[in-house]
C-alpha positions as CSV (number, residue, x, y, z in Angstrom):
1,X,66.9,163.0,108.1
2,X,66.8,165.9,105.3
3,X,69.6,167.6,104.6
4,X,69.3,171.0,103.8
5,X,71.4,172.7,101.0
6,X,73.1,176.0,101.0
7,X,70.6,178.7,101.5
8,X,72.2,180.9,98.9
9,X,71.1,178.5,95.6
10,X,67.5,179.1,94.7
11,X,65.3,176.2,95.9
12,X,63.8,174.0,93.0
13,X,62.0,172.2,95.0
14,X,63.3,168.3,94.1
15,X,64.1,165.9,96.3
16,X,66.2,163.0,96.3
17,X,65.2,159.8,98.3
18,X,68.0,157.9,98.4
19,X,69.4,154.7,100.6
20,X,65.9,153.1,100.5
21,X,64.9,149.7,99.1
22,X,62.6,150.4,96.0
23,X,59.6,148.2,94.6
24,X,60.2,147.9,91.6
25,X,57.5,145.1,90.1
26,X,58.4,142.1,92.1
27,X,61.5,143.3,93.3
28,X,63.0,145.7,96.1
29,X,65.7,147.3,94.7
30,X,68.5,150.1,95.8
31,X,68.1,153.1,93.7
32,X,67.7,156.7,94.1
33,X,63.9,158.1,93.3
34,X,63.9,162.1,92.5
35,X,60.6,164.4,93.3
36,X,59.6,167.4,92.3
37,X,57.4,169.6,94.8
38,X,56.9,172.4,92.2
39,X,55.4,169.7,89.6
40,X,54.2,166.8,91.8
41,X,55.6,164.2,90.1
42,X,58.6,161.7,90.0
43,X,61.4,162.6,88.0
44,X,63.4,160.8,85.3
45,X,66.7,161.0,87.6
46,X,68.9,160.0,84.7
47,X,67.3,163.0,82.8
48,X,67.3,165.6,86.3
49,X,70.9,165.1,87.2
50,X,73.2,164.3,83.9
51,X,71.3,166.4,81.4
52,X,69.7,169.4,83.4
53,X,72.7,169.0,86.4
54,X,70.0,170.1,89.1
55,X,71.0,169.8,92.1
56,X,68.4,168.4,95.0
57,X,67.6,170.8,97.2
58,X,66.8,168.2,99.9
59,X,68.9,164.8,100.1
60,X,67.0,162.0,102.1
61,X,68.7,158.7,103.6
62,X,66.0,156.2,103.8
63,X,68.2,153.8,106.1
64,X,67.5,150.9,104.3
65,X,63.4,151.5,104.6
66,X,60.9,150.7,102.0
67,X,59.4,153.3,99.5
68,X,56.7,152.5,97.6
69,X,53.7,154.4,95.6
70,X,51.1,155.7,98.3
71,X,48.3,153.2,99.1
72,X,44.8,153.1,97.4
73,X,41.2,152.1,99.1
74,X,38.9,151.7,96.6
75,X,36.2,150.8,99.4
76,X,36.1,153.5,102.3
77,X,33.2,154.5,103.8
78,X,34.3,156.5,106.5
79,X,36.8,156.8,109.5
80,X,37.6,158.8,112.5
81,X,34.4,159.9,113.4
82,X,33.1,160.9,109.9
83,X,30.7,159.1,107.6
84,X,30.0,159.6,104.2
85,X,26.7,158.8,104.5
86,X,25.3,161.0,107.1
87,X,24.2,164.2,105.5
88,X,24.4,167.4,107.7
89,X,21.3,170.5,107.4
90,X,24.3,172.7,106.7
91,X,26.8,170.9,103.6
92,X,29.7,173.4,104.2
93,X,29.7,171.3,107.5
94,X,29.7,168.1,105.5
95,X,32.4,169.6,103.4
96,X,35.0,170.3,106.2
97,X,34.1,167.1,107.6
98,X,35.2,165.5,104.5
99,X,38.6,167.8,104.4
100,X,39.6,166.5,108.1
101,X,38.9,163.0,106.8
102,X,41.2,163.7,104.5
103,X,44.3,164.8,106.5
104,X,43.6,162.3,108.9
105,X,43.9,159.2,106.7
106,X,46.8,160.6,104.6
107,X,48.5,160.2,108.1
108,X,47.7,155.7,107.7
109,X,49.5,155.7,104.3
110,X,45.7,156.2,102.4
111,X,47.3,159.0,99.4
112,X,44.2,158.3,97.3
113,X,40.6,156.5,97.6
114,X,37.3,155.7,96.3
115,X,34.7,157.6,99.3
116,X,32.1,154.9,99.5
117,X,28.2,155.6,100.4
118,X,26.9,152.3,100.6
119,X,22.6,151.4,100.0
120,X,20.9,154.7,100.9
121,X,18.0,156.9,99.6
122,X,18.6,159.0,96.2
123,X,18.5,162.4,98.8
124,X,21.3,161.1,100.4
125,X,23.5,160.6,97.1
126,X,22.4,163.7,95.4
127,X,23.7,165.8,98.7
128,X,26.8,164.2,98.5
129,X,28.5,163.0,95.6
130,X,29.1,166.3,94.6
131,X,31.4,166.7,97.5
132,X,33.1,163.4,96.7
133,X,34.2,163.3,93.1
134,X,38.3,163.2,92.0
135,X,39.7,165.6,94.1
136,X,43.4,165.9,93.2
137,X,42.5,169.1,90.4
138,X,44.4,171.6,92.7
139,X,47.2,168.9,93.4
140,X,47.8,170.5,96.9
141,X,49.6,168.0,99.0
142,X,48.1,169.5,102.3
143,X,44.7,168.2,101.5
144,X,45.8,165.0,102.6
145,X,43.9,161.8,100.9
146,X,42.7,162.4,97.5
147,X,39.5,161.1,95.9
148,X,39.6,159.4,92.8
149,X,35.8,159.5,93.0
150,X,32.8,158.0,94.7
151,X,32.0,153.9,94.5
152,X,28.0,153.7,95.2
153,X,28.0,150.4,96.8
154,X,24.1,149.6,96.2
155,X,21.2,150.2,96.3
156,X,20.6,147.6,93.6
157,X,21.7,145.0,95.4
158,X,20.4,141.4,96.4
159,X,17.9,142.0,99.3
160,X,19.0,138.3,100.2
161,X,22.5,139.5,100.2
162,X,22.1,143.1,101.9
163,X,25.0,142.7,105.1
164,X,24.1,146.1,107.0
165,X,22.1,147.7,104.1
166,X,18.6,148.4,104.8
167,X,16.2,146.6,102.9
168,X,14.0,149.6,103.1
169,X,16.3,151.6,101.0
170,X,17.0,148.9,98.1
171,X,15.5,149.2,95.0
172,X,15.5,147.2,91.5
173,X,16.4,149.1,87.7
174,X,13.3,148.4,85.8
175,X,14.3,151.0,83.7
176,X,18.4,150.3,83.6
177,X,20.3,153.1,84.0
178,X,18.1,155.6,83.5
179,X,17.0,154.3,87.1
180,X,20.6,154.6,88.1
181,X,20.7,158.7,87.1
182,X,17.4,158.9,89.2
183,X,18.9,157.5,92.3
184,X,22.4,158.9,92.0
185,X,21.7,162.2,89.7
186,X,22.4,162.2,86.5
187,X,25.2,165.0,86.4
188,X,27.2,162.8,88.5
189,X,27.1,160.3,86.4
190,X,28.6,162.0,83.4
191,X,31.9,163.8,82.3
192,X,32.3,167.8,82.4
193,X,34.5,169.5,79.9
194,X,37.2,169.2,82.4
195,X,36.6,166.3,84.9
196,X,35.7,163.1,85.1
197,X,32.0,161.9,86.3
198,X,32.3,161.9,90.5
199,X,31.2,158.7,90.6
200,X,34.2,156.2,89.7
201,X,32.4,152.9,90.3
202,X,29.2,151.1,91.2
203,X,28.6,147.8,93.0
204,X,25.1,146.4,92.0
205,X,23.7,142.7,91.3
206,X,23.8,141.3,87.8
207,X,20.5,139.6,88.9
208,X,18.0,142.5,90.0
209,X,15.5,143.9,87.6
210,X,17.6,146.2,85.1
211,X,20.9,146.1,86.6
212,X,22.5,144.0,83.8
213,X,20.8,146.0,80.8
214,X,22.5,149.3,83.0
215,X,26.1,147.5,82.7
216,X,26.8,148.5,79.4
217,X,26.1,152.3,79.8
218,X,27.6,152.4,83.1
219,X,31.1,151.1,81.6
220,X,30.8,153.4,78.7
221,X,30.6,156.5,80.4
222,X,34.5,155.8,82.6
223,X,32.3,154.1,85.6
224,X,33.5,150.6,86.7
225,X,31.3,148.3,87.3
226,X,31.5,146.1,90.4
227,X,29.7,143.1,90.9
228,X,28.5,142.7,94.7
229,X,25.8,141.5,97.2
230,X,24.5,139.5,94.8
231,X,22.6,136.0,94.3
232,X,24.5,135.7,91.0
233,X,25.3,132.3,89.5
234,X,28.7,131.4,87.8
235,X,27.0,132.3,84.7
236,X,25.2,135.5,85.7
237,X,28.7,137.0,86.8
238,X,30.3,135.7,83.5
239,X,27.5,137.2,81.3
240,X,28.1,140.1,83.8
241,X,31.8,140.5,82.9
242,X,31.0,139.8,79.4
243,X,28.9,142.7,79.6
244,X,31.7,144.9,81.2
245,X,31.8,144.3,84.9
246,X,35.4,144.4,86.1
247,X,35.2,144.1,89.1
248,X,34.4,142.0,92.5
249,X,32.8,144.0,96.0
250,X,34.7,142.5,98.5
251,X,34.8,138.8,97.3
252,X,33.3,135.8,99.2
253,X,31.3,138.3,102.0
254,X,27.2,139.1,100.9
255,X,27.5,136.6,98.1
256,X,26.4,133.0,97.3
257,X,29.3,130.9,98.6
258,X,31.2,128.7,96.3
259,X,30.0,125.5,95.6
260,X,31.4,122.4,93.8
261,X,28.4,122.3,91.6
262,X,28.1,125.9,90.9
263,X,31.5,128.1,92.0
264,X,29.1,131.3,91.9
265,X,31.1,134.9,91.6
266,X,34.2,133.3,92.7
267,X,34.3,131.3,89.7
268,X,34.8,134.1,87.5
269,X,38.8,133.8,89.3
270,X,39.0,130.5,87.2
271,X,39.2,131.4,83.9
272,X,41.3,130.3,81.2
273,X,41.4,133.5,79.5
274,X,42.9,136.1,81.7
275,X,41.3,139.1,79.9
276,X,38.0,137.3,81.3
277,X,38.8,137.0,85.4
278,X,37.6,140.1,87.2
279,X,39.9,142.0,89.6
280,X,38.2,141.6,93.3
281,X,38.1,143.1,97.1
282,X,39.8,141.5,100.1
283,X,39.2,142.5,103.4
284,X,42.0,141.2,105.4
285,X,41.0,142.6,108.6
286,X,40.5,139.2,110.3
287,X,37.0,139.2,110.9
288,X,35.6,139.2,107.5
289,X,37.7,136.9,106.1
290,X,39.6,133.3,107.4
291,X,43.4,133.7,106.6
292,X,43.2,130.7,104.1
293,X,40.3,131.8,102.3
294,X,42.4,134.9,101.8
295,X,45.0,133.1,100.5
296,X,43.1,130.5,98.1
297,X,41.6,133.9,96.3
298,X,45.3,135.7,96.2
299,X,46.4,132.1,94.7
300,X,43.4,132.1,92.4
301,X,44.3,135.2,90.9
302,X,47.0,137.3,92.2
303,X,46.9,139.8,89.5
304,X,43.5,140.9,90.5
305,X,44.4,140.9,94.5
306,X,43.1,143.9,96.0
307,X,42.8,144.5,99.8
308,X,40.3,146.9,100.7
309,X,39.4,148.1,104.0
310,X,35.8,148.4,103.7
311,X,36.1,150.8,107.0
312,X,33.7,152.8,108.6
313,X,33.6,156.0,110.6
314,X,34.7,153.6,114.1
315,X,38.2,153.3,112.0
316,X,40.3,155.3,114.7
317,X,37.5,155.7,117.7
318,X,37.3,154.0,121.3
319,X,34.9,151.0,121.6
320,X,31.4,151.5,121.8
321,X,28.1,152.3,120.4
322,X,27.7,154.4,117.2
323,X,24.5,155.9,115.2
324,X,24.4,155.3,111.9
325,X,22.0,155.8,108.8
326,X,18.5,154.8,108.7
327,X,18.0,154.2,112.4
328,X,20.8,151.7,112.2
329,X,23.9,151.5,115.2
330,X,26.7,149.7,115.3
331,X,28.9,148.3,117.9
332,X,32.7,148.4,118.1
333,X,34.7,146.3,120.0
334,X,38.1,146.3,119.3
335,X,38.5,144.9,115.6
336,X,35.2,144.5,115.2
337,X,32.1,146.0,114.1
338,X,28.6,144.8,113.9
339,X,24.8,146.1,113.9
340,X,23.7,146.2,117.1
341,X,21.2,143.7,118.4
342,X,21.8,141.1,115.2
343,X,26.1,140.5,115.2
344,X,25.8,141.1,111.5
345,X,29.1,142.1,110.3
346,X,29.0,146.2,109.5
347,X,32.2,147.2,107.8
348,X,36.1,147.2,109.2
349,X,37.6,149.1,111.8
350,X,40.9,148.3,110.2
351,X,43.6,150.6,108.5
352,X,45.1,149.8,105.0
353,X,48.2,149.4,106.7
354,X,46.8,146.5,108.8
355,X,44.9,144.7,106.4
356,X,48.8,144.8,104.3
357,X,49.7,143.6,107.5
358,X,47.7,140.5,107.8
359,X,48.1,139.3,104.4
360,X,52.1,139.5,104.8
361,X,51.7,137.9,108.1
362,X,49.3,134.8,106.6
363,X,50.8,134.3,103.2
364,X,53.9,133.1,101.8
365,X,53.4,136.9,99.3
366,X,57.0,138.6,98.7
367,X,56.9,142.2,100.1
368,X,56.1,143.4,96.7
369,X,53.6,141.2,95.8
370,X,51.7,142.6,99.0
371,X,52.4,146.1,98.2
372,X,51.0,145.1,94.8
373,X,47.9,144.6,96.2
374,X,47.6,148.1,97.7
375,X,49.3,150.3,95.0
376,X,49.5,149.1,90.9
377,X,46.9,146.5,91.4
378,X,43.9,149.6,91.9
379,X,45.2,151.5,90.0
380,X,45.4,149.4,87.1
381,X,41.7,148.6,87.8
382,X,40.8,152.1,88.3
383,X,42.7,152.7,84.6
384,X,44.8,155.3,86.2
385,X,48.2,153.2,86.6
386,X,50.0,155.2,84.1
387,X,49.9,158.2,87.4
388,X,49.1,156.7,90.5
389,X,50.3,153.2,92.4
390,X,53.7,153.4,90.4
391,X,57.0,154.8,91.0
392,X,57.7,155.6,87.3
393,X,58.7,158.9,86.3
394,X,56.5,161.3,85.5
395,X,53.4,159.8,87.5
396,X,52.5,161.6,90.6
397,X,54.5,161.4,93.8
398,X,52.6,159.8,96.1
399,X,55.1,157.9,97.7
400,X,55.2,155.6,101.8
401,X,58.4,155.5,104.0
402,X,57.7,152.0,105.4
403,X,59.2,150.0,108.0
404,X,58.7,146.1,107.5
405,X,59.5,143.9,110.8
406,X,59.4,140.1,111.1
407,X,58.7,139.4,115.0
408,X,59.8,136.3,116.7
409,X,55.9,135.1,116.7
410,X,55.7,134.7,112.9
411,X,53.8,138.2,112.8
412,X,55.0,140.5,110.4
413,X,54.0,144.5,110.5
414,X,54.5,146.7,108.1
415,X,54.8,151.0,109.7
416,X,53.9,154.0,107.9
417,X,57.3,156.2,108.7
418,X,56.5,158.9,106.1
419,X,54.3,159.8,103.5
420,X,54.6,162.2,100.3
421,X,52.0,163.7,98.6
422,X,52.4,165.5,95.0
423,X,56.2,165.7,96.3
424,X,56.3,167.3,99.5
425,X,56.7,165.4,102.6
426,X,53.1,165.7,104.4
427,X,53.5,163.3,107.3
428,X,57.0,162.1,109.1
429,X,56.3,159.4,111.9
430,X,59.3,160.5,113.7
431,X,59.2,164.1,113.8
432,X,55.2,164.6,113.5
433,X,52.5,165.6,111.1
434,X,53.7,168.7,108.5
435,X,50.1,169.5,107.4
436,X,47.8,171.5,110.0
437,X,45.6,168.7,110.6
């Protein structure tokens, strides 16, 4: 619990957690982490209490729980009833659906993500990327999640490897990416004066018409490249990462499977040089994924581990049947989510949280090295690490309260108990949500 100092010293609006087990790289330490709500960042507490003698104006005993940075999805299509691909007549509508989003998923330990609009028709992206570029400008804590950007997931993409995406929307790049600023619009795809482009990554397929000659353009202008739902070869996704590509779309799902002749996109995980193996997407949900394929990827290449949730707009609704895009409906039943009338696979129902969860519960990972997964890990492929997914001073202070339990079944949980964002306390499990959501 808080405690409050004397109402008669000006508030400066730090904050010191303190009694808390701290990830610090691969270990949990016990160290005091100081916060400023006034900047938004972490502060040097060597600096904040010896040389400037401030004096926190809340003290917080963590009782022994976990803190660590705020989580990162870099795959999120949607959740609690909103999609980001279903574009209203009226956008102000669209917009406040986005804000609720927002305060909603904060709430799941989610302090920052990539909105994901997977294969749809250039309408559909034009209408709403400008909603869904970086976010955090204002660095107002009661706007919940923050967007770090948009990840187009398609629509050049493998119509042999499509998952859910309609093959009526798919195209090919005959043109490279001049045919990417047609589809997504060109101003998104490009840096202002004073922001970043609002698109922060693209999955396509080395293989379709155009896509590969589009690789080197799309990496030059800040957009990662992801490689996904693709035919690709082992040496298509190597030219591919030679190219620029960094990255993996949720690794072994919509892609040719491994094979002892040709290891495909998962080869990429094997190389000698670690410069040349490409970070990659796990969706740990327990559907997508068997718990030792999840594990031989981790082993493969832990460094470039990230879980992903891949979730869609059934992430936090009762089971049933759901409209989606292009005539398209999905069915929820508990966990999981498929189109209806094929039991094709159509996204996660799962939190962040969970998918942590599950990778803890089916790997021999160290707390830290799960976390990893979830925090530095994005952000180091996102290039933002130096701000977001570490506790360091002076990076922003998006910070989790967590509760980890071992149960007597060999299941392990991990429980979001509170959440900070930019330094003020947004979400406390025990007490209730502090934003208006």
């Amino acid at each position: 619990m808080p405690m409050a100092v004397s109402p008669e010293r000006p508030r400066s609006g730090i904050t010191k957690l303190t009694g808390g087990r701290v990830v610090r790289g691969s270990e949990l330490v016990e160290e005091d982490v100081w916060i400023s709500s006034v900047t938004g960042k972490i502060l040097n507490s060597q600096e904040v209490f010896y040389e400037h003698h401030v004096v926190a104006d809340d003290i917080v005993d963590l009782q022994g729980k976990i803190l660590c940075p705020g989580f990162i999805d870099v795959q999120f299509n949607g959740g609690f009833g909103f999609d980001f691909s279903t574009i209203p007549q009226d956008m102000a509508t669209y917009r406040k659906g986005v804000g609720r989003l927002n305060r909603q998923l904060v709430r799941t330990g989610v302090t920052s993500y990539l909105p994901t609009i997977p294969s749809q028709l250039p309408e559909v992206y034009h209408n709403a990327l400008p909603f869904l570029g970086p976010s955090g400008k204002e660095r107002n804590p009661w706007e919940g999640s923050e967007s770090l950007g948009a990840h187009c997931e398609g629509p050049f993409i493998s119509p042999t490897k499509n998952g859910i995406h309609s093959l009526a929307v798919l195209q090919a790049a005959g043109n490279g990416f001049q045919d990417f600023e047609a589809c997504y619009g060109a101003e998104n795809l490009r840096a202002s004066d004073t922001s970043p482009p609002a698109v922060s990554m693209i999955t396509a397929a080395p293989e379709v018409a155009g896509v590969f000659e589009a690789i080197k353009e799309t990496t030059r202008r800040g957009i990662k490249f992801s490689i996904g739902h693709t035919e690709s070869t082992f040496e298509e996704a190597t030219d591919a990462i030679h190219a620029g590509a960094t990255m993996i779309t949720h690794l072994f799902n919509a892609m040719r499977p491994l094979h002892h002749r040709n290891p495909g996109v998962f080869g990429t995980l094997g190389e000698a040089e670690a410069k040349e193996r490409p970070y990659f997407g796990i969706i740990s949900d327990g559907i997508h994924l068997h718990p030792t394929t999840v594990k031989i990827a981790w082993n493969a290449h832990p460094d470039g581990f990230i879980l992903v949730t891949d979730a869609m707009k059934t992430v936090g609704l009762p089971d049933g049947v759901y409209d989606w895009t292009n005539g398209d409906r999905f069915v929820k039943k508990g966990p999981l989510l498929t189109r209806e009338g094929t039991g094709t696979i159509a996204g996660s129902s799962a939190t962040l949280i969970e998918c942590a969860s599950n990778f803890w519960t089916w790997s021999h990972a160290t707390i830290p090295e799960v976390l990893r997964s979830v925090t530095s890990t994005p952000a180091e492929m996102l290039g933002i690490a130096e701000r977001k997914g570490t506790l360091n001073p002076n990076a922003d202070a998006d910070l989790l309260v967590l509760d980890a339990q071992e149960l007597a079944n060999g299941r392990r949980n991990f429980t979001v108990h509170q959440v900070y964002k930019f330094g003020s306390l947004v979400y406390d499990g025990s007490e209730g949500v502090k934003a208006d959501v």
